[in-house]
C-alpha positions as CSV (number, residue, x, y, z in Angstrom):
1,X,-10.6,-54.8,37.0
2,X,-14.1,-53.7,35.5
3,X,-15.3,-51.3,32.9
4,X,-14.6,-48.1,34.8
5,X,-11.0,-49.2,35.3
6,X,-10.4,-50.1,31.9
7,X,-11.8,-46.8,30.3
8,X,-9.7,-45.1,33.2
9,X,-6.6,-47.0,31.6
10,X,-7.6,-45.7,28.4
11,X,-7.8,-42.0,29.1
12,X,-4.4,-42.4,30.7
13,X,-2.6,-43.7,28.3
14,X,-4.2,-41.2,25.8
15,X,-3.1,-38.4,27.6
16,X,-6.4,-37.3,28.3
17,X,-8.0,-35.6,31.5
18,X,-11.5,-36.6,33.2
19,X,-13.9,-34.7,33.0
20,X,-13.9,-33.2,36.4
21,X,-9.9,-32.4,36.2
22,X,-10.9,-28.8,35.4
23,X,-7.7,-28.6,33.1
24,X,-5.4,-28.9,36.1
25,X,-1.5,-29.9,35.8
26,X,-1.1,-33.6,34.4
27,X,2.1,-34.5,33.8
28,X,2.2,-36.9,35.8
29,X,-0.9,-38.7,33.7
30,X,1.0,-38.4,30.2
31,X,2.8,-42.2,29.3
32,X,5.0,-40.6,26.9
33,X,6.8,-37.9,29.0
34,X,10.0,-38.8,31.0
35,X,10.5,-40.0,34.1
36,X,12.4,-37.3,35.2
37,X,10.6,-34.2,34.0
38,X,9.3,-32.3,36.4
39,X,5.9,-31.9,37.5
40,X,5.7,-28.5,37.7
41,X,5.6,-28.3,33.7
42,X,2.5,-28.4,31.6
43,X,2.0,-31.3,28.9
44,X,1.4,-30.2,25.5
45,X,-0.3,-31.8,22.8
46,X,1.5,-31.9,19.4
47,X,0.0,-29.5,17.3
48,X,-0.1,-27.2,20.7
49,X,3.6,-27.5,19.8
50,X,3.8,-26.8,16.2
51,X,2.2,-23.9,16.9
52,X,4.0,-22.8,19.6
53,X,7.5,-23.5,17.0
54,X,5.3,-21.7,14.0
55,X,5.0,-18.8,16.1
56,X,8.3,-18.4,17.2
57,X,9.9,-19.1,13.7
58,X,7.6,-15.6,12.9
59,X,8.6,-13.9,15.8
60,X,12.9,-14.3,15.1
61,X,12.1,-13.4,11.3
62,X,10.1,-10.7,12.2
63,X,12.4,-9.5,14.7
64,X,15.4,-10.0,11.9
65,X,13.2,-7.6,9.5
66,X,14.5,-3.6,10.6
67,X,17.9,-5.4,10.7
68,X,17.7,-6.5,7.5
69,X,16.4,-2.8,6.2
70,X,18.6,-0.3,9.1
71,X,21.3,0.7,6.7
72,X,18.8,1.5,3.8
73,X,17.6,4.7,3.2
74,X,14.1,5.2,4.4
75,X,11.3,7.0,3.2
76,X,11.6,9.8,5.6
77,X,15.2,10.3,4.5
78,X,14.6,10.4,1.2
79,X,12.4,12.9,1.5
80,X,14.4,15.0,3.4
81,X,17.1,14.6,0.8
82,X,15.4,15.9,-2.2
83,X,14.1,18.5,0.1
84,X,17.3,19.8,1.3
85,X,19.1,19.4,-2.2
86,X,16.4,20.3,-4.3
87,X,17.1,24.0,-5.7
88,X,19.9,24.4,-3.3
89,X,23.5,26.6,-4.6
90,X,27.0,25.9,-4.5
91,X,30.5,26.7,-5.5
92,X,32.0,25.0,-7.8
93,X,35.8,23.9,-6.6
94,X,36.6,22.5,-10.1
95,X,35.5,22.5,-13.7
96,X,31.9,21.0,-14.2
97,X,31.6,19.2,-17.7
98,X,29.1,19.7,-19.7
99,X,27.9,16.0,-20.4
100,X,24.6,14.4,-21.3
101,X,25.6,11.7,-19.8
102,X,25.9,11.6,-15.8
103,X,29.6,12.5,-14.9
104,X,30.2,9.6,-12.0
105,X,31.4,10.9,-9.1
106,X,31.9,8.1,-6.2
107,X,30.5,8.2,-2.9
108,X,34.2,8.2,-0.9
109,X,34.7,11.3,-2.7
110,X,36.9,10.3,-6.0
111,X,36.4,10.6,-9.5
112,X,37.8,9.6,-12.9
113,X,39.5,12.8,-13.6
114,X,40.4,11.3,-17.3
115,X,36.7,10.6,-17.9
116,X,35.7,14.6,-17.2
117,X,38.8,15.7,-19.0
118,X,37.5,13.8,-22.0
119,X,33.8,15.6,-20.8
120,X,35.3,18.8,-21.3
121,X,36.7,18.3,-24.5
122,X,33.6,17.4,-26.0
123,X,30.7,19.6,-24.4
124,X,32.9,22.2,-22.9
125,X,32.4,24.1,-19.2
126,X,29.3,23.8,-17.7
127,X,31.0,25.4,-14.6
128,X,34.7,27.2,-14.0
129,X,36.2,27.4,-10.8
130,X,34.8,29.7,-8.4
131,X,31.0,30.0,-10.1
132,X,28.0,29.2,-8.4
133,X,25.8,26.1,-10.1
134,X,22.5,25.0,-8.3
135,X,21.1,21.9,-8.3
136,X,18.3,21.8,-9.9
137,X,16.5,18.1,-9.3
138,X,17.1,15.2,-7.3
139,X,16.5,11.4,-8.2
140,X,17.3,8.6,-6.0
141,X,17.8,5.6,-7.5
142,X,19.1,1.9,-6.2
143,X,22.8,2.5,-6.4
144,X,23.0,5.9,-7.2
145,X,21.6,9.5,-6.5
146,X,21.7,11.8,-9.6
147,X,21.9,15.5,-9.6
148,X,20.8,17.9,-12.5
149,X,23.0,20.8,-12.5
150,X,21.4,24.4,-14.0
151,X,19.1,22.7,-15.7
152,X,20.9,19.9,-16.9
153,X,21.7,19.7,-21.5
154,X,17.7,20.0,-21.7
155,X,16.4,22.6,-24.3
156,X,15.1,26.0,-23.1
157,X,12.2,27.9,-24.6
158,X,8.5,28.3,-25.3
159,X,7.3,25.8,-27.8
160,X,5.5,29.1,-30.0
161,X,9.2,29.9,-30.5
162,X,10.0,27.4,-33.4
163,X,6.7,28.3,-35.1
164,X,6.7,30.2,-37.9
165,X,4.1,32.1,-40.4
166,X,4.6,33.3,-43.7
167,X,2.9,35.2,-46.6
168,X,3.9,35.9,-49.9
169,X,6.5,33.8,-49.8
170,X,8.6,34.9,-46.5
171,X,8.0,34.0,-42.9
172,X,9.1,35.0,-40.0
173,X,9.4,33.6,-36.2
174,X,6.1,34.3,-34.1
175,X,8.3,34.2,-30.7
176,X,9.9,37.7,-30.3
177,X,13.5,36.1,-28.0
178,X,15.7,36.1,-30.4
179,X,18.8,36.3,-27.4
180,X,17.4,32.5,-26.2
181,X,19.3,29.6,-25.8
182,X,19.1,26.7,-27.9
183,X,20.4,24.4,-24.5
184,X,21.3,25.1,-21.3
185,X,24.7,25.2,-19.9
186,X,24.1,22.6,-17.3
187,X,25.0,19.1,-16.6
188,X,24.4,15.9,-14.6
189,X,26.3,14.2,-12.0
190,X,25.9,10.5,-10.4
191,X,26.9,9.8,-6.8
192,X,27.3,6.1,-6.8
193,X,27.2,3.9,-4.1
194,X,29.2,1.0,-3.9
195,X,25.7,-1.3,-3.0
196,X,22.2,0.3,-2.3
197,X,22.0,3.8,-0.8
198,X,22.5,3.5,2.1
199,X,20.9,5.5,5.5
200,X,21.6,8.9,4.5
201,X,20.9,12.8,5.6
202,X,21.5,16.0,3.7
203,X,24.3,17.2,5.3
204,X,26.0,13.9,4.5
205,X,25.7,14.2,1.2
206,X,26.9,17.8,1.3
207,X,30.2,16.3,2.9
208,X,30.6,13.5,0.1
209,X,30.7,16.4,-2.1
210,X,32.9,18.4,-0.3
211,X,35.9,17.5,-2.7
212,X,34.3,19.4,-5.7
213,X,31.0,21.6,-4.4
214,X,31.6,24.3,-1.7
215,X,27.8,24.6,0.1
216,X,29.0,27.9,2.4
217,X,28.0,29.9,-0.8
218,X,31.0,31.8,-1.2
219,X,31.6,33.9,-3.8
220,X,34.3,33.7,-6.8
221,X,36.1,36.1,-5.5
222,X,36.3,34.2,-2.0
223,X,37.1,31.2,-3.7
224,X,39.5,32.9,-5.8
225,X,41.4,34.3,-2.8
226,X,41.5,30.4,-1.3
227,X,44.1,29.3,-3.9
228,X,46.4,32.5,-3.6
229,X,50.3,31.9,-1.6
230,X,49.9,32.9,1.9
231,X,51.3,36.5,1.8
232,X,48.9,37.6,-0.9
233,X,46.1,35.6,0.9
234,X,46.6,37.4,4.3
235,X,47.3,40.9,2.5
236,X,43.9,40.8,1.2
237,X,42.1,39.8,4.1
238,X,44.0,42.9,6.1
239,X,42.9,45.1,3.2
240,X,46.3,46.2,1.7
241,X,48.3,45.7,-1.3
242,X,51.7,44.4,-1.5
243,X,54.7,43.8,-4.2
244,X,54.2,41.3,-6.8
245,X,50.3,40.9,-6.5
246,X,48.5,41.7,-9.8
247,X,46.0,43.7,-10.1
248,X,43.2,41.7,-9.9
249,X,44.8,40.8,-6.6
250,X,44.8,44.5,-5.5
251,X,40.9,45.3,-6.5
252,X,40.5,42.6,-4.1
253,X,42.3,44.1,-1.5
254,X,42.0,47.8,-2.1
255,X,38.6,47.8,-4.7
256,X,38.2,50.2,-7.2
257,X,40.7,52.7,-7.5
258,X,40.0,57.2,-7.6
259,X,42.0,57.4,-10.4
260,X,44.4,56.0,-12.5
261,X,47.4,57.5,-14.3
262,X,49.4,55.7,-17.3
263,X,52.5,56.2,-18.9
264,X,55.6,54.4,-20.5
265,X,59.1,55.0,-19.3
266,X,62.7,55.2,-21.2
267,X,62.8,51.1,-21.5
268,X,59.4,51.0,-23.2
269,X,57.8,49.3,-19.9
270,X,54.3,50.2,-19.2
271,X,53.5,51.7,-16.0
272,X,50.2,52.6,-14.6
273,X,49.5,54.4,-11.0
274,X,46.6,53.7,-8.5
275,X,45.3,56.2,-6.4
276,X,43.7,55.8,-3.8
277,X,41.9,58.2,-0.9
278,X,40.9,61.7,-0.8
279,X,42.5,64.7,0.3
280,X,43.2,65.6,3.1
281,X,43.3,61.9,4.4
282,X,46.1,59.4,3.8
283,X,46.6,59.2,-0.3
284,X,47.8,55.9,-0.9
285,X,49.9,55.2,-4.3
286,X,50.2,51.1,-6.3
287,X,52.3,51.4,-9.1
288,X,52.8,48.3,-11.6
289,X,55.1,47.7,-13.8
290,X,54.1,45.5,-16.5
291,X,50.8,44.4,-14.3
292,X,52.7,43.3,-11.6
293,X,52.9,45.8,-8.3
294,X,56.3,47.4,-7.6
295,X,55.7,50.0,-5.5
296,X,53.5,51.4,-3.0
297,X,53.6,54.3,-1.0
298,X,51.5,56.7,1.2
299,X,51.2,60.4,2.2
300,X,48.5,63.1,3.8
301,X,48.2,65.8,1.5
302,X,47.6,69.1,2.4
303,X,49.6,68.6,5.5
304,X,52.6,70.7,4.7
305,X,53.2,68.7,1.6
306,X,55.2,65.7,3.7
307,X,54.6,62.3,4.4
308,X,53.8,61.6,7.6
309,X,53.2,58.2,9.7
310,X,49.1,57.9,10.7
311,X,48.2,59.0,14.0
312,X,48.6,56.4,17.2
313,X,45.7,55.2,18.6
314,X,44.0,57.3,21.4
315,X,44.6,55.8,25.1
């Protein structure tokens, strides 16, 4: 064997090509593969394959990234969540605290019911039953979303309205609102989240808040009529009054009253007389009896001075 054959043994064993291979397949020309891989597969140098495992070690964590971040609230969502709760109204299905501090309200919809109790003693209502708060600002945070309610415990005012002048020994306020404020009746309430907020939308939240904030906007008076029995509940809806319903019940069903008579019988009770109607339609009659209804009746005046059943329907 001469030169040739020993520089050919060389670039063999070196897993090497010639120079006129023209970077075909050579498997076959590699000492270190195995004797049963097949030919059909391309040898590889070693840091062709640390790059090749570099790469795919970047594409898996990569890949692993949005699954990592899906059930974290996203820009976009945020965004639409202090849109959509940003100066937004509701009814308020319990008594708000007034607190300084955030009252904590959890996001599966419960609440330390001592801890606002104790609230309430100290800063009084910022909120009854039945009235409407808005929410006033939003601010995500990592566990928690906090809501200012009408304007949170912050100070209203002008700052010219604590300044003062004074001659000859007297002064007198330069602001001219002497019915303002000193703080408003508002408060501030923490939704926390047992980890980070997770992927949220508006109307989400809304239902978290279900147990305590009515979004529908209804009025007091709506609200009201939700925790009346059922008879008093359906009397009002069908716009007529009934015995035993007071008569804040009966405004409700009937409104305001044409007139009103008052008088106090043998047993010293009080009784007072709704009217209702004009003449010559029905005339419809609530009595009460210490507040309470205990009578009602109907006639048609002018109609021969009797009572008589309405009219049926036309066919």
């Amino acid at each position: 064997m001469g030169f040739d054959a020993s520089l050919e043994r060389w670039q063999l064993r070196a897993g090497r090509r010639f120079t006129d291979h023209n970077l075909r397949d050579c498997a076959l020309l590699c000492p270190c593969a195995s004797p049963n891989q097949s030919p059909d597969r391309s040898y590889r140098t070693r840091p062709q394959r640390q790059f090749l495992t570099t790469l795919l070690s970047a594409a898996l964590l990569l890949s692993a990234v949005p699954l990592l971040h899906a059930d974290k609230l996203s820009f976009d969502e945020r965004m639409e969540i202090e849109r959509g709760l940003d100066a937004e109204f509701a009814t308020a299905k319990v008594i708000l605290p007034r607190s300084k501090k955030p009252l904590i309200f959890k996001s599966s919809g419960g609440y330390d019911r001592g801890a606002w109790d104790r609230a309430l003693e100290e800063g009084g209502p910022a909120a009854r039953l039945g009235d409407e708060v808005q929410i006033t600002r939003v601010q995500i945070e990592d566990k928690r979303i906090l809501l200012e309610l009408n304007g949170g415990t912050r100070g209203s005012g002008h700052w010219y309205d604590h300044v003062q002048v004074g001659m000859g020994g007297t002064v007198s306020p330069v602001g001219t609102n002497q019915n303002r404020q000193t703080a408003a009746n508002g408060t501030y309430l923490a939704i926390v989240f047992p980890s980070s907020v997770p992927s949220l939308k508006t109307a989400d939240i809304r239902q978290m808040l279900s147990p305590i904030f009515d979004f529908e906007k209804h009025s007091a008076a709506q609200q009201y009529v939700e925790t009346l029995p059922e008879p008093v509940k359906k009397a009002i809806k069908e716009q007529r009054a009934i015995e035993g319903m007071n008569k804040d019940q009966v405004l409700l069903a009937l409104g305001k009253p044409r007139n009103k008579s008052r008088e106090t019988n043998p047993d010293g009770d009080e009784i007072e007389d709704w009217i209702y109607g004009d003449p010559p339609g029905k005339m419809t009659f609530v009595r009460f009896n210490e507040g309470k209804v205990v009578k009602i009746s109907e006639s048609y005046a002018n109609v021969g001075g009797a009572t008589m059943p309405p009219l049926p329907p036309p066919r």
